[in-house]
Residue, then its C-alpha position, 0 to 999 in steps of 0.5 A: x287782207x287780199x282784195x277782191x277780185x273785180x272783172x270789168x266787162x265792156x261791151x258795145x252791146x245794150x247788154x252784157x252777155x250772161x254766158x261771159x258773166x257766168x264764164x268769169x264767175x265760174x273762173x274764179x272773179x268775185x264781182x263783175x260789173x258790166x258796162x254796156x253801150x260802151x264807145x270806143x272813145x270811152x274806153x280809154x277813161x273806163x280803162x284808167x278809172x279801174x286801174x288807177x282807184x286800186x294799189x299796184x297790188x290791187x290792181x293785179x286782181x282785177x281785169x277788162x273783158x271786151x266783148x260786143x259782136x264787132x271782132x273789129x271794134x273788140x280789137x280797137x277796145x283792145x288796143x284804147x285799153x292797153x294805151x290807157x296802162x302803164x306801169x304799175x298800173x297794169x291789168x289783164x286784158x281779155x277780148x272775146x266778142x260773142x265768144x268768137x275768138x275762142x270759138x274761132x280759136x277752137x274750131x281751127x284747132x279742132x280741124x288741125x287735129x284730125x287733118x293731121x290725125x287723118x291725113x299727117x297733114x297740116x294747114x299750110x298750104x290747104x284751100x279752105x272756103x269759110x261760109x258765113x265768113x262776114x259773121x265774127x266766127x267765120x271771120x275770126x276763124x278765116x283770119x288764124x287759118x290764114x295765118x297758119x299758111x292755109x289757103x282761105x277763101x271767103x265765101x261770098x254768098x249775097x253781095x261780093x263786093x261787100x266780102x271783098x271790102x272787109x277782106x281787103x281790110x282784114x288782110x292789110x290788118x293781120x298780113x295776111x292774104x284771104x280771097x273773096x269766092x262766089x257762091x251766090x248762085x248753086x253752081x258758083x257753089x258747086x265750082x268752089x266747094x270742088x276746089x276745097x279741101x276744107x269746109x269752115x260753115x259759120x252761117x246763120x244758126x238754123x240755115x243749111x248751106x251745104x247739103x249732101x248733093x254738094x258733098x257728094x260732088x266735092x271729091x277734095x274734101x277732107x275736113x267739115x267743120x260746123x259751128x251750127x246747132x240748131x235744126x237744120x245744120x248748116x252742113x247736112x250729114x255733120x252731127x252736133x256731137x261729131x268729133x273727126x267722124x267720116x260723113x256719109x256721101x262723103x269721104x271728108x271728116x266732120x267737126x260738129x258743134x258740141x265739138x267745137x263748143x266743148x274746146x271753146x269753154x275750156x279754152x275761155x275758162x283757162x284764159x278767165x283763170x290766167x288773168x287772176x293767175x299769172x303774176x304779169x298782166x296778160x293781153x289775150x285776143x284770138x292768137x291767145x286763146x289759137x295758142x291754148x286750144x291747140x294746147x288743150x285739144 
């Protein structure tokens, strides 16, 4: 008799995430257990007591979700996680903090579809500012465009020295190389949305960072991507159901957030599937659930 599907869901948050756990049953698991206020160094010992209570057989239907808020932290888990395994006793691993890694994942593949529909160009090379960069979206996201070759700007918007720490530890971490900007005061803001030919806005639900003053002065702009569904949009003029739309006061193309969220639930649903799928335990972070958006876009 088959044995029952088991997701084990850790997170440093006092609580699980409905949204994960409706995600994880909806994919197909039979039970999931939420372990909440999780520390790093529990991991390892959650890790080991989920693997080594079940046969070589029983332990392929089972997996760990990371989740939490800390993209960071998420990745530390990861890796204690992985560390605690060893053969047979494997089991699929997925980190997706407040879904930012699918999220992330889903609204560079968006942009990479129309800056290649609209424009045959790719993401190499393109001066991307990413506003809200210091949230686990924005920051996520800055680092897969990076690693595409794209030119990322970290968009400081209260304290540079503050954006400059993170991405320094950010680009040691993943080889890459983002740069801080300012744009703590509207004309520091103006001067670097001028040299932008992306716009990635991650900023605080319900808070408007770009108007269409500022577009209309940004005569670079191909690409406005918002993850922002609640009034007002953090990009003026980029609608929620926007899928590559040209935007008024502008000759950019806007990705909005219903967009962006519709790839993102098929890209954490497929990779939910996988780890009760595939036959070898799978290690699914945000290159993973890249990898599978541009797939599924």
């Amino acid at each position: 008799m088959e044995k029952v599907s088991i997701l084990h869901l850790i997170t440093a948050a006092k609580n699980a995430s409905p949204f994960d756990v409706n995600m994880a049953y909806d994919a197909g698991f039979d039970k999931v257990v939420p372990y909440t206020s999780v520390t790093l160094d529990e991991v390892l010992g959650l890790t080991q007591d989920a693997i080594f209570s079940r046969s070589p057989s029983g332990v392929k239907r089972e997996g760990l979700f990371i989740g939490g808020r800390d993209i960071d932290l998420a990745m530390q888990m990861l890796h204690a996680a992985q560390k605690g395994m060893f053969g047979p006793f494997t089991c699929s691993i997925f980190a997706d903090p407040s879904g930012a890694f699918t999220t992330a994942a889903a609204m560079i593949a968006k942009m990479e579809l129309h800056l290649e529909k609209h424009f045959s160009e790719n993401l190499a090379g393109k001066t991307i500012s990413v506003f809200g960069a210091t949230g686990p979206v924005g920051s996520c996201a800055a680092i897969i465009a990076a690693m595409q070759g794209a030119k990322v700007q970290l968009v400081a918007h209260r304290s540079l020295t503050d954006v400059t720490h993170k991405a320094s530890a950010w680009n040691t971490q993943y080889q890459v190389d983002m740069q801080v900007v300012d744009g703590t005061t509207e004309d520091a803001k103006a001067a670097l949305l001028a040299a932008s030919e992306i716009v990635l806005c991650a900023a605080a639900a319900g808070v408007q960072v770009i108007n269409k003053g500022h577009l209309a002065d940004a005569k670079q702009l191909k690409i406005l991507a918002d993850v922002n569904a609640v009034a007002p949009l953090g990009i003026e003029g980029v609608a929620v159901e926007n899928d590559g739309i040209k935007i008024a006061h502008s000759d950019a193309f806007g990705i909005g957030a219903l967009a962006i969220g519709q790839l993102k639930y098929q890209t954490q649903h497929q990779l939910l599937k996988q780890m009760l799928a595939e036959e070898k335990p799978q290690v699914l972070e945000f290159v993973a659930a890249f990898n599978l958006a541009r797939a599924l876009r």
